[in-house]
C-alpha positions, 0 to 999 in steps of 0.5 A: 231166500230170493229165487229170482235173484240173477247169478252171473255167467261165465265164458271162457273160449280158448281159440277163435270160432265163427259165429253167423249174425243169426245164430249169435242173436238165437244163442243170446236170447238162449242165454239171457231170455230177452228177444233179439230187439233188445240183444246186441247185433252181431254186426257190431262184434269186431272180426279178426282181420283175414280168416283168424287163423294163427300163420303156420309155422311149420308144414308136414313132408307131404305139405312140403313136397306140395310147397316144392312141387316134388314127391314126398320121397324125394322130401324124405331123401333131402331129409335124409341128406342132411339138406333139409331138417325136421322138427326133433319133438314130435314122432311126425316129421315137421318142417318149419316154415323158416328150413323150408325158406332156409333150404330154398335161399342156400340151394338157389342159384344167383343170377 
């Protein structure tokens, strides 16, 4: 039996993290055993575009009453209105982003 004989390696990432150049050139010469001369530059990996991060979809009544600029009791109290709803699933109160866009359209004045 060859001991010498390579076994591949697998990854598997589920999300997006952010590597400096340095450290991915130190990781790969950890992982293949070649120096950095002979290692792929981390300037040549294609970076998603803005900070890679998914858009939000929904906000908590704290980060809403932040959106609105009021108290996250006053949050409470349109919530308990009937004027702006929640997210049903979860025990924490969301609101998505498209009820907060909804409430702002359907309580405006036109001028």
């Amino acid at each position: 039996m060859n001991n010498n004989q390579k076994k591949p390696l697998t990854i598997t990432i589920t999300g997006i993290f952010t590597i400096a150049g340095d450290d991915w050139e130190k990781l790969m010469e950890l992982l293949t055993g070649r120096t950095s001369k002979s290692v792929p530059s981390a300037q040549n990996l294609k970076v998603p575009e803005g900070d890679g991060k998914l858009p939000r979809l929904a906000f908590s009544v704290k980060e809403t009453a932040g959106i609105f600029g009021i108290s996250q009791k006053t949050v409470y109290r349109l919530i308990c209105r009937g004027l702006l709803n929640t997210s049903l699933a979860l025990r924490t109160k969301l609101i998505a982003k498209s009820e907060i866009e909804r409430f702002l359209r359907d309580t405006s004045r036109e001028a």
